[in-house]
PyMOL Python script that loads the backbone (N, CA, C, O; Angstrom):
from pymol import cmd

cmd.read_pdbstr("""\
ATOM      1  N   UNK A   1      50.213   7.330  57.201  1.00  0.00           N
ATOM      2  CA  UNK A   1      49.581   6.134  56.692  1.00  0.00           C
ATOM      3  C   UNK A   1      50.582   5.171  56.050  1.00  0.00           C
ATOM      4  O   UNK A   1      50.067   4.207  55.483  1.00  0.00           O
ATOM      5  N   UNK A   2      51.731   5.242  56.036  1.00  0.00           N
ATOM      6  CA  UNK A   2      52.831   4.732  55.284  1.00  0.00           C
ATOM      7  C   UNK A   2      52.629   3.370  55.976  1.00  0.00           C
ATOM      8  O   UNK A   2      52.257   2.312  55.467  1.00  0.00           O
ATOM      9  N   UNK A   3      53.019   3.686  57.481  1.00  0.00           N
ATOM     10  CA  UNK A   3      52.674   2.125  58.474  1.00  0.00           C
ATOM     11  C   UNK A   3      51.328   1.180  57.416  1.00  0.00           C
ATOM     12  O   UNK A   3      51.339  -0.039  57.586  1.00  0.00           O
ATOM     13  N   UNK A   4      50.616   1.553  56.741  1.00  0.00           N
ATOM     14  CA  UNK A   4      49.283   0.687  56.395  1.00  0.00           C
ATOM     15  C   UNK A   4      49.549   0.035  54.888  1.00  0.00           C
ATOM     16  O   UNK A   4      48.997  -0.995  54.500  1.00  0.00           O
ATOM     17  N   UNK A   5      50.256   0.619  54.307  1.00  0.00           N
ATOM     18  CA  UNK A   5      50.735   0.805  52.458  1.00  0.00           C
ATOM     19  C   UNK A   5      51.147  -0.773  52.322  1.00  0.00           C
ATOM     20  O   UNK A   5      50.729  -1.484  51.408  1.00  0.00           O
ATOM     21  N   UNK A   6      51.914  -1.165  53.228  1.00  0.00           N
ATOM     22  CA  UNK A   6      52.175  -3.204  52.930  1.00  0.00           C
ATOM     23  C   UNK A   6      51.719  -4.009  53.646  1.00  0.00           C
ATOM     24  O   UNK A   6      52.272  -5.096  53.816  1.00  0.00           O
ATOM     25  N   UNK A   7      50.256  -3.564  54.420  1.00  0.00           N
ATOM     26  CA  UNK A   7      49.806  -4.399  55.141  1.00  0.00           C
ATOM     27  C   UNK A   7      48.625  -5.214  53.927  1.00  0.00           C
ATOM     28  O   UNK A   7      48.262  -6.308  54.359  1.00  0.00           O
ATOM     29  N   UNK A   8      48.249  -4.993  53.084  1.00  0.00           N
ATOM     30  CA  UNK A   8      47.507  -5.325  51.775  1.00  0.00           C
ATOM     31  C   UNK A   8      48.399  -6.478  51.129  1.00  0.00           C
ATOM     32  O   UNK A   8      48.039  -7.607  50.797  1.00  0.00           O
ATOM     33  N   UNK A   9      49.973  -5.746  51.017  1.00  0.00           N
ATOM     34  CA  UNK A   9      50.691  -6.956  50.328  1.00  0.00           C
ATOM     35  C   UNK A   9      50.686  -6.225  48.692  1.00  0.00           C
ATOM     36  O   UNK A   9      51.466  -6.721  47.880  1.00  0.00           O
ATOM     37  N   UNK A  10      49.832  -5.094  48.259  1.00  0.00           N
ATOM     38  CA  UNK A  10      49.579  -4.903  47.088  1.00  0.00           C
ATOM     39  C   UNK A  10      51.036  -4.378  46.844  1.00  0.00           C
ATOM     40  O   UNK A  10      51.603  -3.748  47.736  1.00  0.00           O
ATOM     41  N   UNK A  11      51.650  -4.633  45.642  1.00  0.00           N
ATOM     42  CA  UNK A  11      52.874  -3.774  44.861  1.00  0.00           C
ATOM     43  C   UNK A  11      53.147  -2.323  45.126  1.00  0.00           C
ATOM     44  O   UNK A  11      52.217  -1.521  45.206  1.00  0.00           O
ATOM     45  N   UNK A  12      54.044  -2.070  45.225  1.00  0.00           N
ATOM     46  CA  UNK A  12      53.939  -0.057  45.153  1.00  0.00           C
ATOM     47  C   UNK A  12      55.013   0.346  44.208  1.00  0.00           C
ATOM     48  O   UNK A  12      56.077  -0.273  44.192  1.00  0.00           O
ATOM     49  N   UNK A  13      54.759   1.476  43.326  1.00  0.00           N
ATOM     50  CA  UNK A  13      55.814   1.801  42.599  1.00  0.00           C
ATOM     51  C   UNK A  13      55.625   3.327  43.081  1.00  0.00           C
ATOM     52  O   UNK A  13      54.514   3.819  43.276  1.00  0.00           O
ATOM     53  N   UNK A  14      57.231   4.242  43.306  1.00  0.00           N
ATOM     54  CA  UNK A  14      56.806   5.268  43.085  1.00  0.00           C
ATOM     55  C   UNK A  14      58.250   5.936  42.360  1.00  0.00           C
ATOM     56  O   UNK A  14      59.371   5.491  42.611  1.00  0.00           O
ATOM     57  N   UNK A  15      58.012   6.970  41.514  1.00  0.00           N
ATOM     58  CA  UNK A  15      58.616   7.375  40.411  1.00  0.00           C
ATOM     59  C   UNK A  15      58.443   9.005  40.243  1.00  0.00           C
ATOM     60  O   UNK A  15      57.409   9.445  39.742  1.00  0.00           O
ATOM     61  N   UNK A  16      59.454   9.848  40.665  1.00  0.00           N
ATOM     62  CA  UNK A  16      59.317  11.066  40.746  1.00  0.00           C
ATOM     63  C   UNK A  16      60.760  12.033  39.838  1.00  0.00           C
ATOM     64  O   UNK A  16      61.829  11.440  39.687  1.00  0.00           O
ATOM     65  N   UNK A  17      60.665  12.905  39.525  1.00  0.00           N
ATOM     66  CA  UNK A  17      61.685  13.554  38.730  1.00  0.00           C
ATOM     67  C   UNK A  17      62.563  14.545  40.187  1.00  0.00           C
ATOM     68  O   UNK A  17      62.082  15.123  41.161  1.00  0.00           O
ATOM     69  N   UNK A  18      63.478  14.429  39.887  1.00  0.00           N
ATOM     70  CA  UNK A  18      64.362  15.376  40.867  1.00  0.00           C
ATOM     71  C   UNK A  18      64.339  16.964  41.285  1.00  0.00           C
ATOM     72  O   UNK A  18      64.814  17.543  42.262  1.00  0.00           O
ATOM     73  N   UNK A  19      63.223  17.669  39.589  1.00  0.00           N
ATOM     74  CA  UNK A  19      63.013  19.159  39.890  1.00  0.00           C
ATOM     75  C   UNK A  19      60.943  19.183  39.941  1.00  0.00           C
ATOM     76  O   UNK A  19      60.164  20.112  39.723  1.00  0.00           O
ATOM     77  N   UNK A  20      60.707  17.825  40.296  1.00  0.00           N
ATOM     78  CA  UNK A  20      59.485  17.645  40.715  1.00  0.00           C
ATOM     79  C   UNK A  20      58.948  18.376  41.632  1.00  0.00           C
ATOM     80  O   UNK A  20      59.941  18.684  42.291  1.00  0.00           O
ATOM     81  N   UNK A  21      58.133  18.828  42.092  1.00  0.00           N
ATOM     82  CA  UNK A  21      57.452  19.957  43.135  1.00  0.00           C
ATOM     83  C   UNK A  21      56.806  18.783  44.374  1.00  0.00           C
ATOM     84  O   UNK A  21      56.366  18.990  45.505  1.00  0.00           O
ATOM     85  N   UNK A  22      56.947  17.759  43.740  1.00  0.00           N
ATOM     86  CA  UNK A  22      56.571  16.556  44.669  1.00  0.00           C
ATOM     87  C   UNK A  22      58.106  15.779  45.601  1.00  0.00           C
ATOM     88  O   UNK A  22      58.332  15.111  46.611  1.00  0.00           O
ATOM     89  N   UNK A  23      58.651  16.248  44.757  1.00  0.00           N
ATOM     90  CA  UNK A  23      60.086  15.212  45.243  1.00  0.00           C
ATOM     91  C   UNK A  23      60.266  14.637  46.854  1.00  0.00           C
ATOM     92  O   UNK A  23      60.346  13.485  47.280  1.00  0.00           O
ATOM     93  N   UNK A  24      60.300  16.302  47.730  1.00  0.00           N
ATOM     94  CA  UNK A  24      60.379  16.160  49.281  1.00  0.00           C
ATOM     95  C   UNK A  24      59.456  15.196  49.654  1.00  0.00           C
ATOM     96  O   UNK A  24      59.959  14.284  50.310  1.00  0.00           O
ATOM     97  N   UNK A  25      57.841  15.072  49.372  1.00  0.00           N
ATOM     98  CA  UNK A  25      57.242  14.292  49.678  1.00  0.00           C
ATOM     99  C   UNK A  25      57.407  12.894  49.340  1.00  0.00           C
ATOM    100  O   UNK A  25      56.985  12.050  50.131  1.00  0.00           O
ATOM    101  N   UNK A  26      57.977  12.543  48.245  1.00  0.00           N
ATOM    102  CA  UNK A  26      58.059  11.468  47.752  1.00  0.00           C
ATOM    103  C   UNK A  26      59.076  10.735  48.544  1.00  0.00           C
ATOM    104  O   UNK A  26      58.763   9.617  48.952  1.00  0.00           O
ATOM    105  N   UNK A  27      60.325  11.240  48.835  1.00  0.00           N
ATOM    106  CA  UNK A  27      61.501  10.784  49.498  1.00  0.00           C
ATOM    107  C   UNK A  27      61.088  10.502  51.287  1.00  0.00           C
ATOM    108  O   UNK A  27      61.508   9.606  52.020  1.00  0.00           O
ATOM    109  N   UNK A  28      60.047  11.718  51.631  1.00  0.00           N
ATOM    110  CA  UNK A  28      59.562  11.037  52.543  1.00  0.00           C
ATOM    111  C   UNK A  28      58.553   9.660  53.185  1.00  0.00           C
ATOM    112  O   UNK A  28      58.574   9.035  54.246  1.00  0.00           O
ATOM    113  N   UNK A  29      57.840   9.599  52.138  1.00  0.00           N
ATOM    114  CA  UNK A  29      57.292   8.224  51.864  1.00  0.00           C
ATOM    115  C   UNK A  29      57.999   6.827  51.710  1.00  0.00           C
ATOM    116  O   UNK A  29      57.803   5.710  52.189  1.00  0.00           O
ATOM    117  N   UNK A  30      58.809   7.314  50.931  1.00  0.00           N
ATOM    118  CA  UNK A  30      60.201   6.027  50.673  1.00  0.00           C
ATOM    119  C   UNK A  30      61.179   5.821  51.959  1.00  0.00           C
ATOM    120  O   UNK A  30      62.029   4.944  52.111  1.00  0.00           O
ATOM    121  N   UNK A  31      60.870   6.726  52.716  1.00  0.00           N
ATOM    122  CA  UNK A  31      61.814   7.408  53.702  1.00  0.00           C
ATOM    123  C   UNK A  31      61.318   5.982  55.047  1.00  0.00           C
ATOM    124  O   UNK A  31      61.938   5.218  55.788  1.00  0.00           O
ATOM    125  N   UNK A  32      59.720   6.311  54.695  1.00  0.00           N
ATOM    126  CA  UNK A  32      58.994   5.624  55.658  1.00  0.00           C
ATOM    127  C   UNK A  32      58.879   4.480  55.798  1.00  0.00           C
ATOM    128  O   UNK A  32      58.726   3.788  56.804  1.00  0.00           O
ATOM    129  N   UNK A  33      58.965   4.218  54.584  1.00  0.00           N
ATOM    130  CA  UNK A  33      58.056   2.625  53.965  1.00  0.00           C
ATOM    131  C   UNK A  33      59.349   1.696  53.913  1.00  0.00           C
ATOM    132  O   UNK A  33      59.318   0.468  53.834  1.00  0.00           O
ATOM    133  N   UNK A  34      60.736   2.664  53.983  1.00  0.00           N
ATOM    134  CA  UNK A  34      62.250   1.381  54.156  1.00  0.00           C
ATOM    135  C   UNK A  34      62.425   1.267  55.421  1.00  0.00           C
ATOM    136  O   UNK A  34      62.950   0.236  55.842  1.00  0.00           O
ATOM    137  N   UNK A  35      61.959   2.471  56.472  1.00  0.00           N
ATOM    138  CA  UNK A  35      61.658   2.121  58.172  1.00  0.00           C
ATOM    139  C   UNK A  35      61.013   0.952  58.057  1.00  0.00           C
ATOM    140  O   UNK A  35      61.561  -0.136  57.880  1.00  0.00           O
ATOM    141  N   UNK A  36      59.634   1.190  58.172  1.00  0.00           N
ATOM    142  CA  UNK A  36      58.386   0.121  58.112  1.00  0.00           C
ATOM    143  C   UNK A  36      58.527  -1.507  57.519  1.00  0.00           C
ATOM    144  O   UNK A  36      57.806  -2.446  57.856  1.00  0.00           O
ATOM    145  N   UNK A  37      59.891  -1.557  56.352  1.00  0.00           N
ATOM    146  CA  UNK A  37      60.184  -2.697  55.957  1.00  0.00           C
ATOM    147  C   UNK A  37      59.070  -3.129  54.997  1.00  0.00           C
ATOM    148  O   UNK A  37      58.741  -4.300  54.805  1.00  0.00           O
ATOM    149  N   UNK A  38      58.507  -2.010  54.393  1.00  0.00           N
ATOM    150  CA  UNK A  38      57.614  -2.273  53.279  1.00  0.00           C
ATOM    151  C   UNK A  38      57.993  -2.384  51.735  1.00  0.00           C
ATOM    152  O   UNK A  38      57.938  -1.364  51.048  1.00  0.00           O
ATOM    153  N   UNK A  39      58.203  -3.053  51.426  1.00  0.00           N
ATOM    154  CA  UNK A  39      58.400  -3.329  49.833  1.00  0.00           C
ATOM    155  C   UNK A  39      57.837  -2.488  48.542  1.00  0.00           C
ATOM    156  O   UNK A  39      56.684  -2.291  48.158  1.00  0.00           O
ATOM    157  N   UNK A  40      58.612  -2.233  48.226  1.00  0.00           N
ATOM    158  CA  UNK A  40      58.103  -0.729  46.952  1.00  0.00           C
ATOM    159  C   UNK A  40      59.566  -0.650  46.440  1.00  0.00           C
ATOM    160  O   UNK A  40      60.636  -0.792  47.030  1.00  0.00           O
ATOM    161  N   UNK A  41      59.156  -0.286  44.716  1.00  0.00           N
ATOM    162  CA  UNK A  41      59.965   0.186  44.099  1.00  0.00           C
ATOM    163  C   UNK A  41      59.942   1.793  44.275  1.00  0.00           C
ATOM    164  O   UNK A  41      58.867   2.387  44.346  1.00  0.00           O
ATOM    165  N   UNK A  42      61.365   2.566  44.350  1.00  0.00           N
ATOM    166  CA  UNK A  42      61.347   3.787  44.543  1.00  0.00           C
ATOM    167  C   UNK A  42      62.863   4.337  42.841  1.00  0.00           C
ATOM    168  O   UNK A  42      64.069   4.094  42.793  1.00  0.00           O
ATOM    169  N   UNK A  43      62.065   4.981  41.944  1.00  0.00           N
ATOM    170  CA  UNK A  43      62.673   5.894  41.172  1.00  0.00           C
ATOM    171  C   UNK A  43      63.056   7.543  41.114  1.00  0.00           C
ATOM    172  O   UNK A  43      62.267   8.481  40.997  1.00  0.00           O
ATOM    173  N   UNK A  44      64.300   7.576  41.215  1.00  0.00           N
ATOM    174  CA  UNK A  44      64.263   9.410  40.527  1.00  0.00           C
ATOM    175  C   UNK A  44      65.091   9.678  39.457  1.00  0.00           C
ATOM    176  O   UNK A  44      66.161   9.102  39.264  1.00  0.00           O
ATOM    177  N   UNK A  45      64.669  10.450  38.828  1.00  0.00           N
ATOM    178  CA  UNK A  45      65.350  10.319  37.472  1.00  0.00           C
ATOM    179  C   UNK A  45      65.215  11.941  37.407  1.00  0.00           C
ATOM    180  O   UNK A  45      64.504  12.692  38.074  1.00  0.00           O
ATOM    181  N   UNK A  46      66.114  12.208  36.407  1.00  0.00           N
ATOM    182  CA  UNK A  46      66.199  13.969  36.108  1.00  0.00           C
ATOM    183  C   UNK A  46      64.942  14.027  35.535  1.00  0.00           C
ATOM    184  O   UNK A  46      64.459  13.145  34.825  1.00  0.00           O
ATOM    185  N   UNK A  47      64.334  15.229  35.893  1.00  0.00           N
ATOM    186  CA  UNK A  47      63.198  15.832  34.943  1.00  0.00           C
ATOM    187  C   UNK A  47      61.998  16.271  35.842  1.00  0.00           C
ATOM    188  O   UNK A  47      62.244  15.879  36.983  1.00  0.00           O
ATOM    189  N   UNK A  48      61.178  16.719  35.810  1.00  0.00           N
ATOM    190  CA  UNK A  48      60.028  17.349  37.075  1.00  0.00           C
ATOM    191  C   UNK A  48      58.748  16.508  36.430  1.00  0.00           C
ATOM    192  O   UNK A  48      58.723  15.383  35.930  1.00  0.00           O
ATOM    193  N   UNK A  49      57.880  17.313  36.599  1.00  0.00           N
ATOM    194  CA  UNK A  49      56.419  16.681  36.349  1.00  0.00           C
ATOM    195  C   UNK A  49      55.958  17.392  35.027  1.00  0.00           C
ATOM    196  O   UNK A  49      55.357  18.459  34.897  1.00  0.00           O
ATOM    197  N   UNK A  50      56.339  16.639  34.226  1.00  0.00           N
ATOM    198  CA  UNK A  50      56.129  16.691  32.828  1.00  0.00           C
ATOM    199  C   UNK A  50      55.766  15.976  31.885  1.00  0.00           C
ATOM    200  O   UNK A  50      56.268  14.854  31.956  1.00  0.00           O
ATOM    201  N   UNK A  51      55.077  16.138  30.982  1.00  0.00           N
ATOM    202  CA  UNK A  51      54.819  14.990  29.434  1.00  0.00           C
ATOM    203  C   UNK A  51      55.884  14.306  29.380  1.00  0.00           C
ATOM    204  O   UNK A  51      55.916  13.134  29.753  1.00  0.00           O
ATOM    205  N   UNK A  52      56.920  14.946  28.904  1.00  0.00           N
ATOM    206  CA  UNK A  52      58.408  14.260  28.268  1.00  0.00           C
ATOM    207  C   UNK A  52      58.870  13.437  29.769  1.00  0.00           C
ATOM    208  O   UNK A  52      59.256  12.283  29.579  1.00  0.00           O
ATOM    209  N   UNK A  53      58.869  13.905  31.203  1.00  0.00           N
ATOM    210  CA  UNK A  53      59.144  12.990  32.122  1.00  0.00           C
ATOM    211  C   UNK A  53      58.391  11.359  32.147  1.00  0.00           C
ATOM    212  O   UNK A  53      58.855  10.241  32.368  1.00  0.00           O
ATOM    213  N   UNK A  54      57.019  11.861  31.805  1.00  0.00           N
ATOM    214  CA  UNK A  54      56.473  10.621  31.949  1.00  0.00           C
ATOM    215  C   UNK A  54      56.436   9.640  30.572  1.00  0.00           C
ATOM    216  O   UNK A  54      56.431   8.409  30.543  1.00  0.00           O
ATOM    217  N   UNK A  55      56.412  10.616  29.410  1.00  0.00           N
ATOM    218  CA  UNK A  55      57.039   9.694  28.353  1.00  0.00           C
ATOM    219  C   UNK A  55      58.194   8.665  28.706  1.00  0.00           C
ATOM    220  O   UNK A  55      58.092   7.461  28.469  1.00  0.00           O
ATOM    221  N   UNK A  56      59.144   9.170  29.211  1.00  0.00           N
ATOM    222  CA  UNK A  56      60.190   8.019  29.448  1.00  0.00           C
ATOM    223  C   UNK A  56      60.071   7.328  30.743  1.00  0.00           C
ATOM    224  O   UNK A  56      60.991   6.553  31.005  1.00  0.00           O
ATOM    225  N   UNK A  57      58.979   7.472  31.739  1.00  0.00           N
ATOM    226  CA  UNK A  57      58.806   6.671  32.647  1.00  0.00           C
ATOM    227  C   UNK A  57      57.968   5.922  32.346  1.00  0.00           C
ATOM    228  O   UNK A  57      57.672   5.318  33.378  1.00  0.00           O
ATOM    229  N   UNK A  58      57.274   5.512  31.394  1.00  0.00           N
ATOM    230  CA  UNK A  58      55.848   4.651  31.468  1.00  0.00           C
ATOM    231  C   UNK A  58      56.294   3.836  31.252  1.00  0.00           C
ATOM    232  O   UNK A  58      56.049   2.924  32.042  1.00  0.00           O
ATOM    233  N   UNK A  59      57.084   3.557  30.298  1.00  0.00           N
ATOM    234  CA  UNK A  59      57.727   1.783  30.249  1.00  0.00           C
ATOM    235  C   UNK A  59      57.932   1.098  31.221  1.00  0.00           C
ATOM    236  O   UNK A  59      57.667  -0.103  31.264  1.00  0.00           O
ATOM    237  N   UNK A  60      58.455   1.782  32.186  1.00  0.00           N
ATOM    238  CA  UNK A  60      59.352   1.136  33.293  1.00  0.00           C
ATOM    239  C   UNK A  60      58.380   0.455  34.411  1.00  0.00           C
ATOM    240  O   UNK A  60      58.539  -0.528  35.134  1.00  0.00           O
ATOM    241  N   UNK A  61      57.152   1.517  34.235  1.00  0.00           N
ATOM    242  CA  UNK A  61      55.418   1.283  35.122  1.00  0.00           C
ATOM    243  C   UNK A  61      54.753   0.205  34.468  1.00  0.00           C
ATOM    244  O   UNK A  61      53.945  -0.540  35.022  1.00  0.00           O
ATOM    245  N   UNK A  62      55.232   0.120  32.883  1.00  0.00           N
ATOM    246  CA  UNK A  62      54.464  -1.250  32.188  1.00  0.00           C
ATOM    247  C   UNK A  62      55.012  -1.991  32.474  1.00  0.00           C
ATOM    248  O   UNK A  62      54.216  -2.920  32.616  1.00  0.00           O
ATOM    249  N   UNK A  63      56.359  -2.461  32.802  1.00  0.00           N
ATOM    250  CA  UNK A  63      57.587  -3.509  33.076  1.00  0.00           C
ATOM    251  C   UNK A  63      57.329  -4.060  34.671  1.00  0.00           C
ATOM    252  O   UNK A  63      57.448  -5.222  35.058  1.00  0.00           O
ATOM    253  N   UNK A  64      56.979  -2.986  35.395  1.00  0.00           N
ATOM    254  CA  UNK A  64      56.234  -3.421  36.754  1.00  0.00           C
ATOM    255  C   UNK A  64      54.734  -3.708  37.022  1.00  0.00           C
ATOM    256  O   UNK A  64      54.176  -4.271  37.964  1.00  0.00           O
ATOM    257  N   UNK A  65      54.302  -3.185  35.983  1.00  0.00           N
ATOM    258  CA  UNK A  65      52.627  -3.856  36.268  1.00  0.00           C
ATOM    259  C   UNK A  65      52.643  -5.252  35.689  1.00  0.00           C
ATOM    260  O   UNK A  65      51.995  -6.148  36.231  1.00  0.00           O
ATOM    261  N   UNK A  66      53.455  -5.487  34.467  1.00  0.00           N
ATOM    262  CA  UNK A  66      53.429  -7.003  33.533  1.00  0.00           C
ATOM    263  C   UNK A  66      53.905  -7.705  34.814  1.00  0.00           C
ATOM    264  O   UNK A  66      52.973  -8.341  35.305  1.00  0.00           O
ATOM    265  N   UNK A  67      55.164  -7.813  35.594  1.00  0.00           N
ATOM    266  CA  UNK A  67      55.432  -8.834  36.243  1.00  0.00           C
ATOM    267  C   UNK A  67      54.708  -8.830  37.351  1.00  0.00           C
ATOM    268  O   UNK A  67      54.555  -9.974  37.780  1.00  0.00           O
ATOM    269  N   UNK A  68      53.941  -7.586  38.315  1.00  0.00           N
ATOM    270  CA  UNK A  68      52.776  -8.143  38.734  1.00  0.00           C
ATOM    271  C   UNK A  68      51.520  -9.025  38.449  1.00  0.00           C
ATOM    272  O   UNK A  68      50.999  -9.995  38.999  1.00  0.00           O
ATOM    273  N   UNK A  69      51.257  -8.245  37.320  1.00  0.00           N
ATOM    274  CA  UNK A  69      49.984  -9.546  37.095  1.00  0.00           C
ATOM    275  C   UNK A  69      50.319 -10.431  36.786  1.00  0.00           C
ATOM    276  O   UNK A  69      49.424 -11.276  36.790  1.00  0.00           O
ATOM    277  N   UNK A  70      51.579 -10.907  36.353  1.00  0.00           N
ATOM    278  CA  UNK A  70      51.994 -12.195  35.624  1.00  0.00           C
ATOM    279  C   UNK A  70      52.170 -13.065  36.974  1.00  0.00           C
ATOM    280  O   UNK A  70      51.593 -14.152  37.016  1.00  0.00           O
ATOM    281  N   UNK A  71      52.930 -12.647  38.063  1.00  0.00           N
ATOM    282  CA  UNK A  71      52.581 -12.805  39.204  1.00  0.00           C
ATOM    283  C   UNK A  71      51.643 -13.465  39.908  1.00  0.00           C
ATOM    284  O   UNK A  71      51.844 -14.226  40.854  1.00  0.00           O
ATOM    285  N   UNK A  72      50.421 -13.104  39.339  1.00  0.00           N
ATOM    286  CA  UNK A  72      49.328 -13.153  40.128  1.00  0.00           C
ATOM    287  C   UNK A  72      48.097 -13.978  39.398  1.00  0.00           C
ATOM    288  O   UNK A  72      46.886 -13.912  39.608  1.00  0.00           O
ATOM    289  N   UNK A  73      48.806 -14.733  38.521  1.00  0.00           N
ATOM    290  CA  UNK A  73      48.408 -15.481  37.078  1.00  0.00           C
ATOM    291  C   UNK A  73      47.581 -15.156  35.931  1.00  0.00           C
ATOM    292  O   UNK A  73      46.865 -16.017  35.420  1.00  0.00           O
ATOM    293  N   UNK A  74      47.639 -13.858  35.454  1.00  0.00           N
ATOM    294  CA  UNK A  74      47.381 -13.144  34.651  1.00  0.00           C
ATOM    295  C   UNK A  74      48.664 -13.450  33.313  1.00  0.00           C
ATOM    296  O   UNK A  74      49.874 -13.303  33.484  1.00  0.00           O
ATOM    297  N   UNK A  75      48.119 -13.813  32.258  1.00  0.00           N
ATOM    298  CA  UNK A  75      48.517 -14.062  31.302  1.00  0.00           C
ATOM    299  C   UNK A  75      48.608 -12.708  30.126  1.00  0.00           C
ATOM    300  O   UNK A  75      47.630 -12.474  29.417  1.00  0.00           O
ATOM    301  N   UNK A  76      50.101 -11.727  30.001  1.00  0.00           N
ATOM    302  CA  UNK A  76      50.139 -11.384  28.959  1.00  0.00           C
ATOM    303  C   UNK A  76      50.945 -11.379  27.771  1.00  0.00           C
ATOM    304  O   UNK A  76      52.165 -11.267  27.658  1.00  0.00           O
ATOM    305  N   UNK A  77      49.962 -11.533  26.823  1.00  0.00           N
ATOM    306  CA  UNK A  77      50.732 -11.590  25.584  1.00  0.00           C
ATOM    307  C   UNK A  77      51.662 -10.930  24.846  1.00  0.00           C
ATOM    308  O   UNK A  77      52.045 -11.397  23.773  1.00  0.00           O
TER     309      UNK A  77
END
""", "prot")
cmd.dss("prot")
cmd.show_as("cartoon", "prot")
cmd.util.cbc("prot")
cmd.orient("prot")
């Protein structure tokens, strides 16, 4: 389904830790979607699927949702 992910146009972020149980999949998605010429942010950072991983990733998901909606003329303060 990767072929379908930028036919919407919607943003994609994806953000995975390196001892993640998801990782393989994730890299394959990113794998797909830079074939396909689809636009998405792609992160890996040390750490698996954890509290403390996503503690230090959420900023980075607020920093990409603000300039989407701001984007899209959503005003935040």
């Amino acid at each position: 389904m990767a072929d379908k992910l930028g036919a919407n146009g919607l943003p994609l972020i994806i953000d995975c830790g390196v001892d993640d149980f998801l990782l393989e999949i994730n890299r394959e998605v990113h794998r797909r979607l830079v074939y396909n010429l689809t636009p998405h942010d792609y992160t890996e950072r040390p750490g698996s699927h954890t509290w403390e991983y996503w503690q230090n990733a959420l900023p980075y998901h607020m920093l990409f949702f603000q300039k989407v909606l701001q984007a899209n003329g959503v005003s935040i303060p």
